[in-house]
C-alpha positions in Angstrom: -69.9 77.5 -3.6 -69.9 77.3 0.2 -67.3 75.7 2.2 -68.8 71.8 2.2 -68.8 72.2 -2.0 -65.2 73.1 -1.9 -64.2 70.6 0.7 -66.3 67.9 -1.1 -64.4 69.0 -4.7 -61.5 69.1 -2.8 -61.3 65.4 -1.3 -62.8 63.9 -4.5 -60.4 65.2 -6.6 -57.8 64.0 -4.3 -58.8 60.9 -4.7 -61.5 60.1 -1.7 -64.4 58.3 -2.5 -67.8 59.8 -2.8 -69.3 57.8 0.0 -66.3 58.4 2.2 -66.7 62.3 1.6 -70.0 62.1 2.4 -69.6 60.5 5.2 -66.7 62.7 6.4 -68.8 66.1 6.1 -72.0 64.4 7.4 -73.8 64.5 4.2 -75.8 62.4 1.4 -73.3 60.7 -1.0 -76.4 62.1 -3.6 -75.6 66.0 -2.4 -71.8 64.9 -2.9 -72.6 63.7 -6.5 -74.6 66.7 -7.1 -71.8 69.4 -6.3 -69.4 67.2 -8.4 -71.5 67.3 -11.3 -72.2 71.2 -10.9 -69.0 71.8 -11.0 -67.9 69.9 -13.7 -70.7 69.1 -15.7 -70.1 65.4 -15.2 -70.6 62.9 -12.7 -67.5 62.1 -10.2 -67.4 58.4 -12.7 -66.9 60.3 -16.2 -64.8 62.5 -14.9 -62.5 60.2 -13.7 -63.1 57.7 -16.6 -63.4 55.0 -14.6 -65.3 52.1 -17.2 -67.9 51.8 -14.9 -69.2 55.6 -15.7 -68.4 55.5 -19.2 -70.3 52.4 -19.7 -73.1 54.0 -18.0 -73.1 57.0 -19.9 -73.2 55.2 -23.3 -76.0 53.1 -21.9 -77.9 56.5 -21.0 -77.2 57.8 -24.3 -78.2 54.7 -26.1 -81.2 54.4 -23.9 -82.2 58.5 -25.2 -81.9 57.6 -28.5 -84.3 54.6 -28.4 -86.6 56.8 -26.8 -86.0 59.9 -29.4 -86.6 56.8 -32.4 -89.0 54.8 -31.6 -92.5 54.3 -29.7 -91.5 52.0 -26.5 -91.8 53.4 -22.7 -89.0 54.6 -21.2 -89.0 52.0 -18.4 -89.1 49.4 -21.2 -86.0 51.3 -22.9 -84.3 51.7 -19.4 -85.1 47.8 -19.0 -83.1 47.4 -22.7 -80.1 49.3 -22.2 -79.2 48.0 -18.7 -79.8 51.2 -16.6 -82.4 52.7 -13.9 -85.3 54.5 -15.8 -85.0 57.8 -13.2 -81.6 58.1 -14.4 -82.8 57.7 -18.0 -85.4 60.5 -17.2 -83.2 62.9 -16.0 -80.6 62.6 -18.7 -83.0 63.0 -21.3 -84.4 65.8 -19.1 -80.9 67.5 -19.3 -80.4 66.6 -23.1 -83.8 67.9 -24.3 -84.9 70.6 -21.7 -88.3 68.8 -21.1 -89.9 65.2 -19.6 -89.7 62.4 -22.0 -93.9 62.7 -22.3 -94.4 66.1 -22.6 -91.3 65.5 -25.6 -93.3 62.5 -27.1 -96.7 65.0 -27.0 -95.1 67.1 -28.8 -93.8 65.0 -31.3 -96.8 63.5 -32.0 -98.4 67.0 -32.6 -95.4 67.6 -35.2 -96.1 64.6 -36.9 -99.8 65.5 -37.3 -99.4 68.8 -38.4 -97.2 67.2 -40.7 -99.8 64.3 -42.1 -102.5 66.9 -42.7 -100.4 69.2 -44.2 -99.1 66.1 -46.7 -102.8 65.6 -47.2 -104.0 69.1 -48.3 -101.2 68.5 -50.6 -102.3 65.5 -52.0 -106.1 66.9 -52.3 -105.0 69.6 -54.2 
């Protein structure tokens, strides 16, 4: 870590708010939220376990699972569970190691493989 990632773990965990970190060190209240989560593998909000980032994060994992279980977009999923549809995307990105389509084209190739394989089954 270089010295603004210790001095922005520093302050937060002392009890500064992001946005008055950021503005301390004259950077982005994003790059703040970044280090944070880095660091702890968490954003500043579950780490604290404020209600406000817990809520969130059950929204976001609610929001994956819709996605993982059914066929409706990811906006319209994001729209459902009550959060942005970029934060959606890059949880699931984190969860699952690839983009939400590239996971539903790949799916779909499972499920085909699966149908014909059912079929020469069946035609046997």
């Amino acid at each position: 870590m270089n010295a603004k990632q210790v001095e922005i773990v520093r302050a937060l965990r002392a009890g500064v708010q992001p946005k008055e970190v950021a503005q301390r060190l004259g950077v982005s209240r994003a790059w703040v939220s970044i280090t944070w989560r880095k660091y702890y593998g968490a954003t500043y909000l579950e780490w604290t376990g404020r209600p406000r980032g817990r809520e969130l994060s059950k929204r976001i994992s609610k929001g994956i699972n819709l996605i993982a279980t059914t066929n409706v977009t990811a906006r319209a999923v994001a729209d459902q569970v009550g959060c942005k549809h970029v934060s959606l995307c890059n949880a699931f990105k984190r969860r699952y190691g690839c983009t939400i389509t590239e996971w539903k084209a790949e799916r779909k190739k499972d499920q085909a493989r699966e149908l014909r394989e059912l079929a020469r089954k069946v035609a046997a």
